[in-house]
N, CA, C and O atoms as a printed pandas DataFrame, in Angstrom:
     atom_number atom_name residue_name chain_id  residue_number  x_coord  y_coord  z_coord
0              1         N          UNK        A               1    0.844   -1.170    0.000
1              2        CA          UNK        A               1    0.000    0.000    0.000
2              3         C          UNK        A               1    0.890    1.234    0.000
3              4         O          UNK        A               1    1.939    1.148    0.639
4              5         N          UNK        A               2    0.676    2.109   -0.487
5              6        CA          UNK        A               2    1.317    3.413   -0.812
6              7         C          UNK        A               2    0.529    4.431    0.123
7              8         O          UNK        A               2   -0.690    4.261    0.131
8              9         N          UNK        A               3    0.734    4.857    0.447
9             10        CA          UNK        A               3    0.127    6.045    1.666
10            11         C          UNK        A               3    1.493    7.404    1.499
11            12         O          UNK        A               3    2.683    7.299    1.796
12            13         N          UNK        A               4    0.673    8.741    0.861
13            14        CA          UNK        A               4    1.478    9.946    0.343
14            15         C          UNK        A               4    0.399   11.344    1.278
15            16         O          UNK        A               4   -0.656   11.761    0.800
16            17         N          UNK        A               5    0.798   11.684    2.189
17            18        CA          UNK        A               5    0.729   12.979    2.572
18            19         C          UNK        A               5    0.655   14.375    1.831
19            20         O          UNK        A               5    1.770   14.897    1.835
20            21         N          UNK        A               6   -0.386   15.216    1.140
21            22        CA          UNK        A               6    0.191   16.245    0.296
22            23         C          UNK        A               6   -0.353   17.483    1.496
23            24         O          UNK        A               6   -1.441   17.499    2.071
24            25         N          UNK        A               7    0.557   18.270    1.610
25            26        CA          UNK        A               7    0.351   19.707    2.121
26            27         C          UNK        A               7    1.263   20.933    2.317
27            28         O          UNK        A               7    2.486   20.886    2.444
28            29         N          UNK        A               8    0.366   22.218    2.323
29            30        CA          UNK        A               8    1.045   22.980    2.116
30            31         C          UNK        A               8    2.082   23.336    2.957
31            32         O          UNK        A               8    2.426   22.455    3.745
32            33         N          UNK        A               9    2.868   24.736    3.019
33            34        CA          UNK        A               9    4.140   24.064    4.097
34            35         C          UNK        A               9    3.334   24.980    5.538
35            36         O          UNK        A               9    2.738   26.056    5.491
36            37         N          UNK        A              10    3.521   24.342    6.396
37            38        CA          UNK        A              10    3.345   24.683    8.065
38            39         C          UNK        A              10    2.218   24.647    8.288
39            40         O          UNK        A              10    1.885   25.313    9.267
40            41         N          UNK        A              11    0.886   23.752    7.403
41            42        CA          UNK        A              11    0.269   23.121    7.299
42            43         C          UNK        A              11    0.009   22.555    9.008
43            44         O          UNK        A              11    0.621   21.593    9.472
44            45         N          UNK        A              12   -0.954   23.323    9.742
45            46        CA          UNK        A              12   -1.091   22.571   11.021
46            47         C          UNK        A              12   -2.218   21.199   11.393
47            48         O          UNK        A              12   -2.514   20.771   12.508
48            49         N          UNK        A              13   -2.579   20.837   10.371
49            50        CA          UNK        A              13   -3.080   19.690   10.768
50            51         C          UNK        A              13   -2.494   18.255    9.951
51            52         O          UNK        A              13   -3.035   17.150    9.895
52            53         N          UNK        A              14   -1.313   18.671    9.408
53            54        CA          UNK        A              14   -0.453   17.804    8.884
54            55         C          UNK        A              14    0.180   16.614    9.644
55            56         O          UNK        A              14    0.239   15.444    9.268
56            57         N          UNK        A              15    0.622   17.136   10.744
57            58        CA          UNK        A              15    0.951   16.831   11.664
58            59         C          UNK        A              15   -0.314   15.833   12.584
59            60         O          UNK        A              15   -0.113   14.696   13.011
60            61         N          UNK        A              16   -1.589   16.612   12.722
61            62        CA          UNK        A              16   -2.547   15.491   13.067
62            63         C          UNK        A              16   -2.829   14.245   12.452
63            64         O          UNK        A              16   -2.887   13.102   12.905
64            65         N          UNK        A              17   -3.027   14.824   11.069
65            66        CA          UNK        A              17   -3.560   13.544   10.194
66            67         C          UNK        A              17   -2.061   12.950   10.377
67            68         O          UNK        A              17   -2.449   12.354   11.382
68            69         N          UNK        A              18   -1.150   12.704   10.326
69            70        CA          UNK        A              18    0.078   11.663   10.760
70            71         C          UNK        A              18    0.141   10.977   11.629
71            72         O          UNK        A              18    0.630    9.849   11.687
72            73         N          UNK        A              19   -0.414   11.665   12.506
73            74        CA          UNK        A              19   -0.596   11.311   14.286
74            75         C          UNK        A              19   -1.619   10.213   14.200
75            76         O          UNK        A              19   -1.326    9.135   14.718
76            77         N          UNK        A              20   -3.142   10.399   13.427
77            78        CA          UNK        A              20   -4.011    9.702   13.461
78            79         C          UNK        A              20   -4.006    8.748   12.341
79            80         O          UNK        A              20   -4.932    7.937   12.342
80            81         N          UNK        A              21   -2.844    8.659   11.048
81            82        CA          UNK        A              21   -2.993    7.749   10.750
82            83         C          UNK        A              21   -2.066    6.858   10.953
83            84         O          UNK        A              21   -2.122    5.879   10.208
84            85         N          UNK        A              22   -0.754    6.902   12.167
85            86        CA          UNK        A              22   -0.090    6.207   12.717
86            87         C          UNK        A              22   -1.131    5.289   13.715
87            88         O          UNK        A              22   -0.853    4.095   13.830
88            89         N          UNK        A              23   -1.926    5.644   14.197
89            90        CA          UNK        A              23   -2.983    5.072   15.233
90            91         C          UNK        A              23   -3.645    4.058   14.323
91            92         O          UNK        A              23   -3.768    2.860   14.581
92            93         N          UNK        A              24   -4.092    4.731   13.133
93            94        CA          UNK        A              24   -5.398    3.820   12.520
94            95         C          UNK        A              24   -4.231    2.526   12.055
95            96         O          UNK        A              24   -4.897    1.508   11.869
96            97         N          UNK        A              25   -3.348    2.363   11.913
97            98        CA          UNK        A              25   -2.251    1.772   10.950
98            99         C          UNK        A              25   -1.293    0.742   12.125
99           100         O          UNK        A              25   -0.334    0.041   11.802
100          101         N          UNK        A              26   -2.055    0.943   14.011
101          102        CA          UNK        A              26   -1.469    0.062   14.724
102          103         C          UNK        A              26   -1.769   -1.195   14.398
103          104         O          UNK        A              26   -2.703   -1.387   13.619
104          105         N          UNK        A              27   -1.171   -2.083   14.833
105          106        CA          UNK        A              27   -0.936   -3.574   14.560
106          107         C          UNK        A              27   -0.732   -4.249   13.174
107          108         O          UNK        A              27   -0.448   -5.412   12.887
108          109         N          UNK        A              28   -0.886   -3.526   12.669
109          110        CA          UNK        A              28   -0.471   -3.885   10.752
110          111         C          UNK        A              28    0.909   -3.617   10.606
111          112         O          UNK        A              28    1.646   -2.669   10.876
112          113         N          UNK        A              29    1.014   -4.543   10.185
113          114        CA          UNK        A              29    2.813   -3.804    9.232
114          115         C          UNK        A              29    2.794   -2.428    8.717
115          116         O          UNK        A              29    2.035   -2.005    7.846
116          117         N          UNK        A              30    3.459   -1.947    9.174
117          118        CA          UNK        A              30    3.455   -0.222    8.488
118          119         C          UNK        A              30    4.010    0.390    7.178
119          120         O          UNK        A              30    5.214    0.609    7.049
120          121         N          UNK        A              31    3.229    0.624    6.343
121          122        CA          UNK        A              31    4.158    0.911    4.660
122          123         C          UNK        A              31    4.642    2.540    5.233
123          124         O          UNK        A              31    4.180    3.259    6.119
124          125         N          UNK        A              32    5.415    2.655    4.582
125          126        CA          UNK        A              32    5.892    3.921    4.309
126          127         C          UNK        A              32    5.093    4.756    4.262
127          128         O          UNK        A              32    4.103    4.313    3.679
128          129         N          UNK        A              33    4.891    6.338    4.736
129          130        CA          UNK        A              33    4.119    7.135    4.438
130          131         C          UNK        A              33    5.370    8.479    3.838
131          132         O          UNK        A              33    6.229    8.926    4.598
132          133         N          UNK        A              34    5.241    8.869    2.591
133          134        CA          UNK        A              34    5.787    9.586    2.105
134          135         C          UNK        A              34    5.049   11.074    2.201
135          136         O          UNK        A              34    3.844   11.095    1.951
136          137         N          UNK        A              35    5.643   12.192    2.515
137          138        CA          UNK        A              35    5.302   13.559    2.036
138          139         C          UNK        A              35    5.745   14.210    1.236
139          140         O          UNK        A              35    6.846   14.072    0.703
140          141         N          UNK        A              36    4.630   15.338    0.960
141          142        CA          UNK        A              36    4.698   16.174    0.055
142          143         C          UNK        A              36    4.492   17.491    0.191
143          144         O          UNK        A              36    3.424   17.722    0.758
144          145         N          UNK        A              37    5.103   18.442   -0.111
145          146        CA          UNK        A              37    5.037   19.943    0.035
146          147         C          UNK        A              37    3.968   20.393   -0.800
147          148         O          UNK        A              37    3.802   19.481   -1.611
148          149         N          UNK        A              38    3.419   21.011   -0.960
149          150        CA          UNK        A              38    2.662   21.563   -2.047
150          151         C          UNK        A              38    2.276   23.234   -2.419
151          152         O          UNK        A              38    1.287   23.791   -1.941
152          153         N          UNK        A              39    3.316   23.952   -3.423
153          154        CA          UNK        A              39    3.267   25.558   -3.337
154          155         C          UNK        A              39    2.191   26.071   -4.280
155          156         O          UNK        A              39    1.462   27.042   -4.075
156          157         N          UNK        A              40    2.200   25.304   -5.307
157          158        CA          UNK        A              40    1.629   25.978   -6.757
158          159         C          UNK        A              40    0.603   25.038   -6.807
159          160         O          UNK        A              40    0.545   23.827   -6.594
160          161         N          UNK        A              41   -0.343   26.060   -7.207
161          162        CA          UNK        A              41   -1.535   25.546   -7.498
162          163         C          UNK        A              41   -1.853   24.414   -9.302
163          164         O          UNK        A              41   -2.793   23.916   -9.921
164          165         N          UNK        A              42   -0.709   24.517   -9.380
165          166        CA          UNK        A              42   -0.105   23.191  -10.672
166          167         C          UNK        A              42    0.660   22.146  -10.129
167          168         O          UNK        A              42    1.013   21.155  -10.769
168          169         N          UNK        A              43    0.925   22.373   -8.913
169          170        CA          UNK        A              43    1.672   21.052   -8.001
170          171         C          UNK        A              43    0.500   20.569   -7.667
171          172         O          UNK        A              43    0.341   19.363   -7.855
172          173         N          UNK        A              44   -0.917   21.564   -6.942
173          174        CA          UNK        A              44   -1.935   20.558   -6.558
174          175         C          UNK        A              44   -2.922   19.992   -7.120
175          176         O          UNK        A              44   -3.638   19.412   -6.304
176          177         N          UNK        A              45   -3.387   19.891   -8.571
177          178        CA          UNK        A              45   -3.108   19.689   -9.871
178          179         C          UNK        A              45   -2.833   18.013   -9.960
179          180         O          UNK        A              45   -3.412   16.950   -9.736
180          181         N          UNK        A              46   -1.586   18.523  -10.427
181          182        CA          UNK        A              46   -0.899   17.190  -10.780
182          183         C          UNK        A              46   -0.700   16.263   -9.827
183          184         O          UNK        A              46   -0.684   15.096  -10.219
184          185         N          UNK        A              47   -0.543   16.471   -8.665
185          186        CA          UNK        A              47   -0.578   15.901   -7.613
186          187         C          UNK        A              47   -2.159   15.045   -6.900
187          188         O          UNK        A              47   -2.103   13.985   -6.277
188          189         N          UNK        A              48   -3.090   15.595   -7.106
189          190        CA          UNK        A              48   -4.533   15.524   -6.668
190          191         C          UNK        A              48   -4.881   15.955   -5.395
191          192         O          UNK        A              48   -5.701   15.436   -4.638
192          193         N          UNK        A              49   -4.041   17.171   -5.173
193          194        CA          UNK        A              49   -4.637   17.783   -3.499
194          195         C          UNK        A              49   -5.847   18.558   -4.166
195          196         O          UNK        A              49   -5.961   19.365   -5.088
196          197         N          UNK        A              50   -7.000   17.711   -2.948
197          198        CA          UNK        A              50   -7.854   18.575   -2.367
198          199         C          UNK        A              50   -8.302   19.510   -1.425
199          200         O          UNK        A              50   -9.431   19.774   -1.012
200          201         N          UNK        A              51   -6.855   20.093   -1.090
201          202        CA          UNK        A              51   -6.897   20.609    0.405
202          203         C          UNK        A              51   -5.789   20.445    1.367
203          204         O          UNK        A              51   -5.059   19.463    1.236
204          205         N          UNK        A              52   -5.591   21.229    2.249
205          206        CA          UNK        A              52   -4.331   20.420    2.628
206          207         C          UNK        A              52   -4.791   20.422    4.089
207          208         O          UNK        A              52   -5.275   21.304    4.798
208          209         N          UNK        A              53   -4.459   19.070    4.313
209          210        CA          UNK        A              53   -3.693   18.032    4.051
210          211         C          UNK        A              53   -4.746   17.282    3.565
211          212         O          UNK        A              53   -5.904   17.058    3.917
212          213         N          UNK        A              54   -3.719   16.822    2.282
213          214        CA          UNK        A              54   -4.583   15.252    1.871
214          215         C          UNK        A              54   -4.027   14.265    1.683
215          216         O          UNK        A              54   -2.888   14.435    1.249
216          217         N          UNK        A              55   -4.353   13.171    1.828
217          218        CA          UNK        A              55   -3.986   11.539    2.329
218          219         C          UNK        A              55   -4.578   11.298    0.987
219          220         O          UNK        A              55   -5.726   11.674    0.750
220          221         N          UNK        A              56   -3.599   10.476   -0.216
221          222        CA          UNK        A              56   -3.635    9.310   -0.850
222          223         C          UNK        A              56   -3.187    8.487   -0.714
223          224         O          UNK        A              56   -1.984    8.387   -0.470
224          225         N          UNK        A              57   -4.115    7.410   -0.835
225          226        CA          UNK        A              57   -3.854    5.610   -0.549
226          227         C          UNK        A              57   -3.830    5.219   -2.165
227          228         O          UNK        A              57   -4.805    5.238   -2.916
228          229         N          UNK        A              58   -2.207    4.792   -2.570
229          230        CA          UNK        A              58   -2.471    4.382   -3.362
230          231         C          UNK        A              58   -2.634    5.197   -4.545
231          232         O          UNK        A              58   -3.283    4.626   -5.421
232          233         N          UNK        A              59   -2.186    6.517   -4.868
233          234        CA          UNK        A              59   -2.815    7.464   -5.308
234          235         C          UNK        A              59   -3.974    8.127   -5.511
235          236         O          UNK        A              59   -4.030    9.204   -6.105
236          237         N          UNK        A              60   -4.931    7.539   -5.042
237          238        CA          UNK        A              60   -6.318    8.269   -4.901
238          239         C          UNK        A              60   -6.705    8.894   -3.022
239          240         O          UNK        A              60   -6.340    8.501   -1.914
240          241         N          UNK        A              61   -7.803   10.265   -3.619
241          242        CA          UNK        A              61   -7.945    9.965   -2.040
242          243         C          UNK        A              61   -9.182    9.755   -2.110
243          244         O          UNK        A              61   -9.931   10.029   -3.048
244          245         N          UNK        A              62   -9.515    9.093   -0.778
245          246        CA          UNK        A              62  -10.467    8.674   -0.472
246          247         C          UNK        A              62  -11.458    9.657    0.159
247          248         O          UNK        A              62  -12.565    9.123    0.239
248          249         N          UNK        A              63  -11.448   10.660    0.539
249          250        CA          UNK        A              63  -12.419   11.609    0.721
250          251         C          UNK        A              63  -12.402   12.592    0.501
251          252         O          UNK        A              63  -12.281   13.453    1.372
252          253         N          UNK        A              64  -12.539   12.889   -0.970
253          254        CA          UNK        A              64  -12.987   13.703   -2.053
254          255         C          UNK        A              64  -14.392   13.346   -2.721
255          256         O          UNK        A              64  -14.849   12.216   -2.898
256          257         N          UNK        A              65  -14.955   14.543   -3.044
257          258        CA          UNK        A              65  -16.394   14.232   -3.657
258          259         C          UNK        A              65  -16.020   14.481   -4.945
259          260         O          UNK        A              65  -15.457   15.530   -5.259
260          261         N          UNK        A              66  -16.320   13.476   -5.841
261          262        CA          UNK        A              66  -16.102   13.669   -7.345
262          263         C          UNK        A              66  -16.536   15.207   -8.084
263          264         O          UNK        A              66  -17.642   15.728   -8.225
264          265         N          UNK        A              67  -15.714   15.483   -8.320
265          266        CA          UNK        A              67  -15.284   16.768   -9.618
266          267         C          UNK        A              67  -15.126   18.000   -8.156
267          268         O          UNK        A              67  -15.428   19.191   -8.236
268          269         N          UNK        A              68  -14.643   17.379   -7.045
269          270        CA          UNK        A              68  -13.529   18.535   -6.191
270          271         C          UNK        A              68  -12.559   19.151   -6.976
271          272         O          UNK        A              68  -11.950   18.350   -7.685
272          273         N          UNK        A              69  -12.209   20.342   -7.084
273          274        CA          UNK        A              69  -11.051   20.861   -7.535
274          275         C          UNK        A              69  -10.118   20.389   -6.838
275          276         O          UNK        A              69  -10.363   19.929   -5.723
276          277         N          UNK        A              70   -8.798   20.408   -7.378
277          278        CA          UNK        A              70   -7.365   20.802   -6.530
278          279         C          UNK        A              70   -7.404   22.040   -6.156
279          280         O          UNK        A              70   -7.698   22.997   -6.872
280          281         N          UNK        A              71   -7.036   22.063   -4.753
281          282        CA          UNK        A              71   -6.962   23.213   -4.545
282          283         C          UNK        A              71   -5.714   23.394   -2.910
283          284         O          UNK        A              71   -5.585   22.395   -2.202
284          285         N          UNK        A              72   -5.063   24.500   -2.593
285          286        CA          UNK        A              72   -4.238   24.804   -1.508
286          287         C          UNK        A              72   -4.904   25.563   -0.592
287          288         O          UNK        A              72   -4.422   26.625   -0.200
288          289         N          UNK        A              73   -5.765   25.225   -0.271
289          290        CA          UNK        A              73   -6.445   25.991    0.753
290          291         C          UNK        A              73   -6.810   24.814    1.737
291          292         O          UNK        A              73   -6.866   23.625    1.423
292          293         N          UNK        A              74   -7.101   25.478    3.270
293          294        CA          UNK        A              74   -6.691   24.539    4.648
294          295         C          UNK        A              74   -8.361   23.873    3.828
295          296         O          UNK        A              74   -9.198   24.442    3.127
296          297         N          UNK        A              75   -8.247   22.342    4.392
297          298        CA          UNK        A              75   -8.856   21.240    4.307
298          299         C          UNK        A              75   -9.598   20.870    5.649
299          300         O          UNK        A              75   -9.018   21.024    6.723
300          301         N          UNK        A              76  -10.839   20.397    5.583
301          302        CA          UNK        A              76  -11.644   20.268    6.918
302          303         C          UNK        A              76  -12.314   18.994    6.550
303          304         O          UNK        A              76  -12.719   18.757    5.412
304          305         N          UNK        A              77  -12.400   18.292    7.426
305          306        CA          UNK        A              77  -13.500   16.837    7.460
306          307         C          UNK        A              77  -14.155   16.699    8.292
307          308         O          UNK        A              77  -13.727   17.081    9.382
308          309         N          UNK        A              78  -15.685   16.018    8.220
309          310        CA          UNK        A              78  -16.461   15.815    8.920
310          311         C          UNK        A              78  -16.472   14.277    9.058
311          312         O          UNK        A              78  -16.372   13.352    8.252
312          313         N          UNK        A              79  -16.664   14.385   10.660
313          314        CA          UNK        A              79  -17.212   12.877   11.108
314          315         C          UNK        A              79  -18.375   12.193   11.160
315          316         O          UNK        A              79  -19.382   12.788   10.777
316          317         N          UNK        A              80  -18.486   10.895   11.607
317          318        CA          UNK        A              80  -19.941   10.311   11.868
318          319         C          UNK        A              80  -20.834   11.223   12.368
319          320         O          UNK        A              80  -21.934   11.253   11.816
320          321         N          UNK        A              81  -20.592   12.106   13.440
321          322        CA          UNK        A              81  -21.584   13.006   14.161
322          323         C          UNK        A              81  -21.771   14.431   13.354
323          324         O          UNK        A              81  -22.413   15.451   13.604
324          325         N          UNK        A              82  -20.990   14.064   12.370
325          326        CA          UNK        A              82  -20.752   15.716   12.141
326          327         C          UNK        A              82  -19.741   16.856   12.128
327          328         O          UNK        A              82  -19.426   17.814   11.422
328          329         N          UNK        A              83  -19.428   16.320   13.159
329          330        CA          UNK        A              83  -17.967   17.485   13.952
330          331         C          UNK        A              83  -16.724   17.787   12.536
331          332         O          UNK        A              83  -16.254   16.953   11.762
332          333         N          UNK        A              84  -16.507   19.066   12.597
333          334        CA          UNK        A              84  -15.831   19.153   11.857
334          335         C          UNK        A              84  -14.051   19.050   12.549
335          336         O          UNK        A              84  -13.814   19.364   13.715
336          337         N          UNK        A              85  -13.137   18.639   11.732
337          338        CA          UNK        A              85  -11.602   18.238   12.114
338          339         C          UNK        A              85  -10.604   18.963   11.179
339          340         O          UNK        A              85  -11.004   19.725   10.299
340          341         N          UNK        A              86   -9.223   18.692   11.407
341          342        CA          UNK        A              86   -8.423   19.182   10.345
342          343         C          UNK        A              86   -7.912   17.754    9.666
343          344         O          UNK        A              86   -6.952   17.685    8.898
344          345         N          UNK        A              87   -8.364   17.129    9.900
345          346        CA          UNK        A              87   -8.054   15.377    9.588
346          347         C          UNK        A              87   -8.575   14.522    9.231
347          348         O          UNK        A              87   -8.552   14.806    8.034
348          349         N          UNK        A              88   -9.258   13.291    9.298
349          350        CA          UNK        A              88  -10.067   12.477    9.123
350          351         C          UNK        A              88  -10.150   11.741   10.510
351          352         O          UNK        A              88   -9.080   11.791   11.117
352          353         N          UNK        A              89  -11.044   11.146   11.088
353          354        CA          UNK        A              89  -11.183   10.433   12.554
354          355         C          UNK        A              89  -10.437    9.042   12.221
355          356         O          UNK        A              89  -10.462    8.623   11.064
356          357         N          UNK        A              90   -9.803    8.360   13.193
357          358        CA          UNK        A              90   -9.366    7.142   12.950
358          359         C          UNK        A              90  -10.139    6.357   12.425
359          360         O          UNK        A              90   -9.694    5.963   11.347
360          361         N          UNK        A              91  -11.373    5.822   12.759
361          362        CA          UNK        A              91  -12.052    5.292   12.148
362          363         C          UNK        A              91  -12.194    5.582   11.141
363          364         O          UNK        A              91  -12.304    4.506   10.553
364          365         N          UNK        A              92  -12.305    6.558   10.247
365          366        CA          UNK        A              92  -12.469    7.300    8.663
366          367         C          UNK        A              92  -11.603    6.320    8.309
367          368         O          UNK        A              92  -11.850    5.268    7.719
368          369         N          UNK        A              93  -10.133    6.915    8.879
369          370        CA          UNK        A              93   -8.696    6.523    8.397
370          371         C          UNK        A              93   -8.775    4.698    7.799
371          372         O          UNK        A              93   -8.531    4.133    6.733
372          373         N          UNK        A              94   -9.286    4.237    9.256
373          374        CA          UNK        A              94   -9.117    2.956    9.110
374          375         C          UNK        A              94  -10.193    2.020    7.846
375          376         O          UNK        A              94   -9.771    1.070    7.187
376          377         N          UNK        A              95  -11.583    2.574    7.758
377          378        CA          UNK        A              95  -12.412    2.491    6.800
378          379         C          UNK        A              95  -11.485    2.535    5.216
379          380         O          UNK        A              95  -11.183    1.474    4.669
380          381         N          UNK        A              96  -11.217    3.486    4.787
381          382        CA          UNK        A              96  -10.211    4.220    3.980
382          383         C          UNK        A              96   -9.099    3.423    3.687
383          384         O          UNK        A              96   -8.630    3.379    2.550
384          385         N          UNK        A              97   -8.717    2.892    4.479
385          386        CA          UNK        A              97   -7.194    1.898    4.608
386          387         C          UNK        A              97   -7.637    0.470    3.911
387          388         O          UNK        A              97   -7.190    0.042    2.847
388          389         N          UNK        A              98   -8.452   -0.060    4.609
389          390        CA          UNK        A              98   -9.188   -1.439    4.299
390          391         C          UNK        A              98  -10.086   -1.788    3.072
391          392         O          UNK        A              98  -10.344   -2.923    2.671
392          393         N          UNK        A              99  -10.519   -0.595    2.547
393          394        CA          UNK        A              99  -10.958   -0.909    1.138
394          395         C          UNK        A              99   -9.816   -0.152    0.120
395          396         O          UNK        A              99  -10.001    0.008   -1.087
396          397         N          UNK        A             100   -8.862    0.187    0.700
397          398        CA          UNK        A             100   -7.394    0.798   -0.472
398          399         C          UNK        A             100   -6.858   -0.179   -0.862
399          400         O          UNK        A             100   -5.894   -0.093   -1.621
């Protein structure tokens, strides 16, 4: 599995979503999680950020709504209840992981 981090730089929930997908990713063998900077709005583009931070598994991400732009602007997710995050909830994560 390929797991790629894209965000912009000092990006403060970059750092969460890492945090939480080190959690969702306990007891499994751990692949590599690679990052990515992202300045130009042709890096996020070619890249497929929807936001930063965004998590592709595999090169796709998994929570994007079809025909999202790329775009560099801060990224927000909602949970089961609603609540909005700068991340995805572990459970998201782990959902996300298991059908990648």
């Amino acid at each position: 599995m390929e797991l790629t981090i894209l965000a912009v730089p000092d990006c403060p929930n970059a750092p969460l979503l890492r945090e939480r997908l080190t959690e969702a990713l306990a007891g499994q063998p751990a692949p590599a999680i690679a990052s990515h900077l992202v300045t130009t709005p042709e890096q996020a583009e070619r890249l497929g950020m929807h936001g930063s931070p965004t998590l592709l598994i595999n090169g796709a991400d998994p929570f994007t709504e079809p025909g999202q732009p790329a775009s560099l602007s801060c990224r927000l997710f909602r949970d089961a209840h609603g609540a909005t995050s700068g991340a995805p909830s572990i459970d998201q994560l782990r959902r996300a992981l298991s059908s990648g």
